[in-house]
MIZA-377101 format. One record per residue (C-alpha): x, y, z; residue number from 1. Coordinates in Angstrom, 2 decimals. Last residue first. Example, Ala and Ser with C-alpha at 12.3 -4.5 7.8 and 13.67 -1.06 7.14 Angstrom:
% MIZA-377101
{xx 13.67 | yy -1.06 | zz 7.14 | num 2}
{xx 12.30 | yy -4.50 | zz 7.80 | num 1}
END
This chain:
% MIZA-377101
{xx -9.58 | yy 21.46 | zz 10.66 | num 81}
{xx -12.76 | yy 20.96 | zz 8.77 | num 80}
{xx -11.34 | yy 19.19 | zz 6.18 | num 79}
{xx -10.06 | yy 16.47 | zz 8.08 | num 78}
{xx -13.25 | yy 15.90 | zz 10.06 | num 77}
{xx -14.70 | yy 15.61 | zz 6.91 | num 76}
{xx -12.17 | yy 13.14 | zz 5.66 | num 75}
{xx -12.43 | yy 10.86 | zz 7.83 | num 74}
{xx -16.11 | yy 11.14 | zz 8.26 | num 73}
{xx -16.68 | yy 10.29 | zz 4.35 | num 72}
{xx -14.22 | yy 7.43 | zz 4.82 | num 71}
{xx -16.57 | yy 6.09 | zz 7.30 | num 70}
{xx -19.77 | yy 6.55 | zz 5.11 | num 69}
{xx -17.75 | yy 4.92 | zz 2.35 | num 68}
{xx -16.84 | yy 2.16 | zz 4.54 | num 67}
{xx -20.25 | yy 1.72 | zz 5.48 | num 66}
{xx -21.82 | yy 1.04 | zz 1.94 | num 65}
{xx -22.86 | yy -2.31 | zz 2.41 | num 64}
{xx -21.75 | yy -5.24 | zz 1.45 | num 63}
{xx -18.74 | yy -5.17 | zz 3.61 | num 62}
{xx -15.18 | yy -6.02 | zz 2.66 | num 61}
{xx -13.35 | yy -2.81 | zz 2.94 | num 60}
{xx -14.82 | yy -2.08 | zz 6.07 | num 59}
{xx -13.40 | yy -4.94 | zz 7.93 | num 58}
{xx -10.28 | yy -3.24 | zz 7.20 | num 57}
{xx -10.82 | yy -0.66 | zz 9.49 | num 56}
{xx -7.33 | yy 1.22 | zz 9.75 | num 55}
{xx -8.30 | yy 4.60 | zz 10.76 | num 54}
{xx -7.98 | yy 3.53 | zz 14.44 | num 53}
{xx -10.54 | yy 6.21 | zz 16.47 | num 52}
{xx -8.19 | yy 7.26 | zz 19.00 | num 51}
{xx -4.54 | yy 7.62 | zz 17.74 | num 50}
{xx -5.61 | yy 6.90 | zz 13.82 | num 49}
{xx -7.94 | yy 10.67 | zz 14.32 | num 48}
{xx -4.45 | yy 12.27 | zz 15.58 | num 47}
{xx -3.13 | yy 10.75 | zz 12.41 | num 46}
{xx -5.86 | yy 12.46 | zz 10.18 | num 45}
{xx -5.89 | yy 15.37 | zz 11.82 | num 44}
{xx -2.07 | yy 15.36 | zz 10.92 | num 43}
{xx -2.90 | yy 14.93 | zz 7.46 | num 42}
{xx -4.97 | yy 17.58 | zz 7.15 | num 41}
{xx -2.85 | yy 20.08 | zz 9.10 | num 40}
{xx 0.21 | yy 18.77 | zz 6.75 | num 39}
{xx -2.07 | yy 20.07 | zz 3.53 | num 38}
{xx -2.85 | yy 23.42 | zz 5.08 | num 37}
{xx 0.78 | yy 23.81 | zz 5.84 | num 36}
{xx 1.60 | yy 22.91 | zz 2.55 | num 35}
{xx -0.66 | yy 25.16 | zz 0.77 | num 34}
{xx 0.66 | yy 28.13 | zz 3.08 | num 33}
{xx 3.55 | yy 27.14 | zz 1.90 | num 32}
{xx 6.53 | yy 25.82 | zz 3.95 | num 31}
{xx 9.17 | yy 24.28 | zz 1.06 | num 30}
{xx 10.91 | yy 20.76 | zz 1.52 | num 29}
{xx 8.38 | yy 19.53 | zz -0.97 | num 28}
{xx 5.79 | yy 16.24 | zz -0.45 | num 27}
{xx 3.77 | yy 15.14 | zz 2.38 | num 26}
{xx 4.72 | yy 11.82 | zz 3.86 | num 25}
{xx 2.88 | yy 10.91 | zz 7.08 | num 24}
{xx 3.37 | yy 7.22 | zz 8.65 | num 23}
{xx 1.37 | yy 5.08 | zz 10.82 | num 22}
{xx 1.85 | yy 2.18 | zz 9.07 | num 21}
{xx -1.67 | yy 0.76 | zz 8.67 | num 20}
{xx -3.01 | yy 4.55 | zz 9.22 | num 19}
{xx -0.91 | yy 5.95 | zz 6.06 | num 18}
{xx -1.33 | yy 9.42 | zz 6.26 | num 17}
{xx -1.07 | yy 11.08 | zz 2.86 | num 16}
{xx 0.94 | yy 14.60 | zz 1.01 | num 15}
{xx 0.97 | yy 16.64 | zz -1.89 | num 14}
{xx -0.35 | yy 14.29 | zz -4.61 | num 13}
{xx 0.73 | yy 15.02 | zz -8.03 | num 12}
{xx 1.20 | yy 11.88 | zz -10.03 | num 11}
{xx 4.61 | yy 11.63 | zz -7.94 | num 10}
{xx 2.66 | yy 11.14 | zz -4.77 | num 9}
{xx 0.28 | yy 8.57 | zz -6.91 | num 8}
{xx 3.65 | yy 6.14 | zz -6.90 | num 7}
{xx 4.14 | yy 6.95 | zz -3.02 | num 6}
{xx 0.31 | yy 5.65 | zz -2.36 | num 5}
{xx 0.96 | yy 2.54 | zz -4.51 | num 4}
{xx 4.34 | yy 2.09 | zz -2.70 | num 3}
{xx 2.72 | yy 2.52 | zz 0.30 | num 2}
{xx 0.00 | yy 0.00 | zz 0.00 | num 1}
END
């Protein structure tokens, strides 16, 4: 999963938490305001791994559609901050 996740980071990606290895990447050396926005996203989204654990695989498999719903909370909290 990281390699595929590094691969889209050269396809123009700025940055991604990875809750299954815990680890941030977000792209460029420089501190925009773009990249500060992008690393506040991303660190919501680790500090939502610490209590909440992101990594709901179970969610993947239902018939349903909870793991959208659950990904749509993700990243809503994400965006809000």
């Amino acid at each position: 999963m990281v390699q595929e996740e590094r691969t889209l980071l050269t396809a123009g990606v700025v940055g991604f938490y990875d809750p299954e290895t815990k680890q941030l990447v977000v792209r460029g050396t420089d501190t925009t305001p773009f990249t500060r926005r992008v690393l506040a996203h991303e660190l919501t989204h680790a500090l939502d791994d610490q209590h909440f654990d992101l990594n709901r695989q179970q969610l993947d498999k239902a018939d349903d559609e909870t793991g959208f719903g659950f990904s749509a909370l993700v990243e809503g909290n994400a965006r809000r901050v």
